[in-house]
N, C-alpha and C positions, 0 to 999 in steps of 0.2 A: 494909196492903196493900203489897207490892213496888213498887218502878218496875219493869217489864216493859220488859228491852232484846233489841235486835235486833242482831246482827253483819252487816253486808256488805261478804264479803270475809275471807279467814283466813289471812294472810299473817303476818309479822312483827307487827305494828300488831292486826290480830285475834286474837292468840293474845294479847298484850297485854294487851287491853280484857280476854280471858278471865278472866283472871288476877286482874283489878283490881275485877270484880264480884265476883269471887270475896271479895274483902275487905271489899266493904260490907254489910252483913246485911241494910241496906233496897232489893236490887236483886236481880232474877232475870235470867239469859240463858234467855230462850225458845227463840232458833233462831239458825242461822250460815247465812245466804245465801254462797252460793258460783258461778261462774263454771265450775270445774274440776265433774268429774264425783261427784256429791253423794257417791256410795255411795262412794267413796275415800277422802272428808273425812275425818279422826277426830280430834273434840275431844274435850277433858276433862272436859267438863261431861255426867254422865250422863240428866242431865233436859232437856238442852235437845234440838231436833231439827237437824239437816241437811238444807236443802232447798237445787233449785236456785234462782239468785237469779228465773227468772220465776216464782216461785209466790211474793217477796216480797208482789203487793199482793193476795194472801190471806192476808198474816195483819195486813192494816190495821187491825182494831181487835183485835189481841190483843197490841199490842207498842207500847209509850207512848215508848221513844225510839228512833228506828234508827240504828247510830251505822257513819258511813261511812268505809271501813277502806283507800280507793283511794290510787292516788298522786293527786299535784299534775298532772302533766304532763299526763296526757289523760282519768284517769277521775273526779277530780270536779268539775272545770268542768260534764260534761253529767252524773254523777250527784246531784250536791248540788238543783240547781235540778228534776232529774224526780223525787227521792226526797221532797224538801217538799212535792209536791203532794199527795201519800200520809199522810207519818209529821213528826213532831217529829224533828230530824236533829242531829247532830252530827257536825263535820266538820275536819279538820287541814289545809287549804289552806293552801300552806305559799311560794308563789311571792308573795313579799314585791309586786312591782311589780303584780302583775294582784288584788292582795285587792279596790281600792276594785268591779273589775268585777265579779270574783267576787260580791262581796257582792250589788250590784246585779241580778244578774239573779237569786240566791237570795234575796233579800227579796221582788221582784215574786212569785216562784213561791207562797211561804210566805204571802204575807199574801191571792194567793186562794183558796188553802187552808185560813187559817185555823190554821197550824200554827205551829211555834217553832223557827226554824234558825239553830243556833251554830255561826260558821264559822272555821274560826283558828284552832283550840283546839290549844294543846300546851306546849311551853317557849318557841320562837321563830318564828313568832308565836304570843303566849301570856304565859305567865309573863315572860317577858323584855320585853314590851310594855306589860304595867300595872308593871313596875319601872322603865323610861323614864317613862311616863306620870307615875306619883307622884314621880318627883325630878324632871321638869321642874316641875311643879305647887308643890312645895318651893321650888325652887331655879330660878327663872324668871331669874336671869343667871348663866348657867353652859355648858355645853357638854357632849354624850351621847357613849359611847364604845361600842360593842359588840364584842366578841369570841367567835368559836364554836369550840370544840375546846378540844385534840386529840380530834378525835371521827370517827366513822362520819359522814356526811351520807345515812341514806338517801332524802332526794329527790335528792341529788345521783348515787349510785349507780343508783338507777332512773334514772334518764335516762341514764346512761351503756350502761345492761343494754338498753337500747331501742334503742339503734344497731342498724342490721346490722351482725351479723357479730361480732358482743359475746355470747359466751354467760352471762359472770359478769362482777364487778365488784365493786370498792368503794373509795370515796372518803375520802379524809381531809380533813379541814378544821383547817391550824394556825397558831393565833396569832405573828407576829411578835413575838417577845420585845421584843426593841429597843423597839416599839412600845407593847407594852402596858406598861414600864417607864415612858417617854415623860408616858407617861397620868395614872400613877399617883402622876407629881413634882408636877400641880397646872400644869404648864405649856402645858396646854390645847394641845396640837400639831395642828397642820392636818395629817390624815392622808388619803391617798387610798385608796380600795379594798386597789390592790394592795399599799400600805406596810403594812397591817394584818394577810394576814391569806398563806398560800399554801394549794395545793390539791395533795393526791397523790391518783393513784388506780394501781391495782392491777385491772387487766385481762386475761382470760380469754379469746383470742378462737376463735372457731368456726373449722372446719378447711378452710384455703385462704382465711380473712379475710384482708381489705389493711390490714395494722399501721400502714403511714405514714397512710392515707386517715384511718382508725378514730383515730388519736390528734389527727388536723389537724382533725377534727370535734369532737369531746372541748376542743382548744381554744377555738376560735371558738364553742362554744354560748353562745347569747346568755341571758342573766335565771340562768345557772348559772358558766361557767369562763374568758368572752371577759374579763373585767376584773380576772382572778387569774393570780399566776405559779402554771401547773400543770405537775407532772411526771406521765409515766405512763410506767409498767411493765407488762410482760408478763410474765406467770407463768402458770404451771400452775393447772389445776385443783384439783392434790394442793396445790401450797402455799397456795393461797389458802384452803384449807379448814383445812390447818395453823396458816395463819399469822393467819389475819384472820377467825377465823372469832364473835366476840363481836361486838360494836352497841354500843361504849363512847363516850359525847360530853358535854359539857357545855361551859361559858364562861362570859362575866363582860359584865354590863351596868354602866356604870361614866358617873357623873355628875360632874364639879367644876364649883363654884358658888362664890359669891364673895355676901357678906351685909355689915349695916354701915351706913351712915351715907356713906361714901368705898370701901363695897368692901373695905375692909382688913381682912376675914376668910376665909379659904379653909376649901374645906369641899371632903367626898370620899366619895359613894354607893358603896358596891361592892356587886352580888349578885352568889351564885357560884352556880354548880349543876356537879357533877362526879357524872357516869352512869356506873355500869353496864353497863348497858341502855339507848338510846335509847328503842328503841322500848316497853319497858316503863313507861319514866316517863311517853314522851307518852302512853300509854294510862293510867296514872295522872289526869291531867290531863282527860282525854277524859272517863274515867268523874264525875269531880268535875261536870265542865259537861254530864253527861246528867242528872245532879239537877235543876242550876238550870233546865233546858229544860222539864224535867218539871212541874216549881212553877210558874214562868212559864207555861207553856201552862195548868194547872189555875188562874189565877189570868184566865186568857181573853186572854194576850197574844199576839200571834202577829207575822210578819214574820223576819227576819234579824238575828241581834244578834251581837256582838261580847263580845271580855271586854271590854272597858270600860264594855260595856252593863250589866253585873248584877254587882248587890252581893256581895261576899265572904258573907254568910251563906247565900244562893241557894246555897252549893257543899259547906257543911256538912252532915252527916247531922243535926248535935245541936241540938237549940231555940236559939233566941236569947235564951232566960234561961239555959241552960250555958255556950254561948258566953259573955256578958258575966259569969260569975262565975268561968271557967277561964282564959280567953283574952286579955280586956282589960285 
């Protein structure tokens, strides 16, 4: 039997997820909940349906994961925690500072439900979080380094596109070389936000928008570009579809540790991940952790979990006798 997934939401991130079930032989897309007007939607998937998202909680028991395709900034704060009461959820919450609450209120929703809500899931937070995770674990005197880009941020760009007066946008996120140099000699440098990392964006704005206002806002957002040197530009429509128009991101989670008897051995984690697509890899990710939600819930667990919560084979399609004969 398939896992039967759900889409809400068919954005960048949705069209993704499409994508990514499309490569697992043990998953079906049922249906794409959407906001915008259904009859317009047109996905790729001939067998799934398009509905609007109020007819999601009629399809409550036909759909074992619903996998939530909103941004961070204001749609899945209140859809994460009203979609668990419903369905098994998977979720990319992605405002690093609000996860512990986020979590909190989607575990309360989940566990009186009875359902299974993974929230976090993508590269960062994600992948880049159980690659911290397992080298401090390794390597318990040492010091963590993270670096994002050159990349697209689109939670950073959604928040930008959400201003007034903001028709388009997009965001860069790029590593200070210097810095990541720094890193990588073993000399453990005290870095600040802003020494690590800069911010460009490329702004589109609506006709008769206030350009000073719109970028001194774009500054000062707090939990996004208050603690970055960021530059912004105003372009056109035409070039920003010219010029910026791919979702290319990736970066480096990056440990030095120090082993020994006196410490007198230095040691150096590096993960890389370098994208394409953003948002196709975190739908990558996404679909992996709609398995494990799937098992989990079939195993009768429920509540709010995390990747730290569930084991690497949860995320595989292949038995745990291929795995240990292919893998380990």
């Amino acid at each position: 039997m398939a896992i039967k997934i759900g889409i809400l939401g068919y954005g960048n991130l949705g069209r993704g997820v499409e994508c990514a079930v499309r490569q697992n032989p043990d998953m079906e897309l049922k249906a794409v909940f959407t906001r915008r007007d259904s009859g317009s939607v047109k996905i790729l998937t001939e067998s799934a349906r398009v509905c609007p998202v109020e007819e999601a909680p009629q399809w409550k028991d036909q759909i074992d994961v619903m996998i939530l395709c909103g941004g961070s900034a204001t749609d899945l704060p209140e859809q994460s925690p009203e979609y668990a009461k419903l369905f098994n959820i998977v979720d990319s919450f992605d405002t690093h500072a609000k996860i512990p609450e986020h979590f909190a209120q989607v575990d309360a929703s989940a566990k009186a439900s009875g359902k299974v809500a993974v929230i976090s899931v993508g590269w960062d937070p994600g992948m880049f979080s159980l690659n911290r995770m397992y080298a401090n674990a390794i390597l318990p005197e040492g010091k963590d380094y993270t670096f994002w880009g050159k990349g697209v941020s689109q939670g950073h760009s959604d928040a930008i596109r959400r201003i007034k007066g903001v028709k388009d946008a997009r965001q860069y996120t790029i590593p200070v070389e210097a810095a990541l140099e720094a890193v990588r000699s073993g000399s453990e440098p005290e870095l600040t936000t802003r020494q690590k990392h800069t911010r460009e964006c490329f702004v589109v704005l609506e006709d008769g928008a206030d350009a000073a206002g719109i970028e001194e806002e774009i500054k000062t957002m707090p939990n996004y570009f208050s603690d970055y040197d960021t530059t912004v530009h105003f372009i056109s429509q035409e070039e920003l579809d010219r010029d910026h128009k791919g979702i290319p991101h990736g970066g480096f989670v990056i440990r030095t540790g120090k082993t020994g008897w006196e410490k007198e051995n230095r040691h150096l984690i590096e993960y890389r991940l370098q994208l394409d697509s953003n948002p196709e890899f975190t739908s990558s990710v996404i679909v992996a952790y709609a398995r494990a939600a799937f098992r989990l819930a079939s195993e009768g667990q429920s509540g709010c979990k995390t990747v730290f919560d569930i084991a690497p084979a949860y995320l595989s399609s292949r038995t745990a006798e291929e795995l240990r004969a292919s893998m380990l």
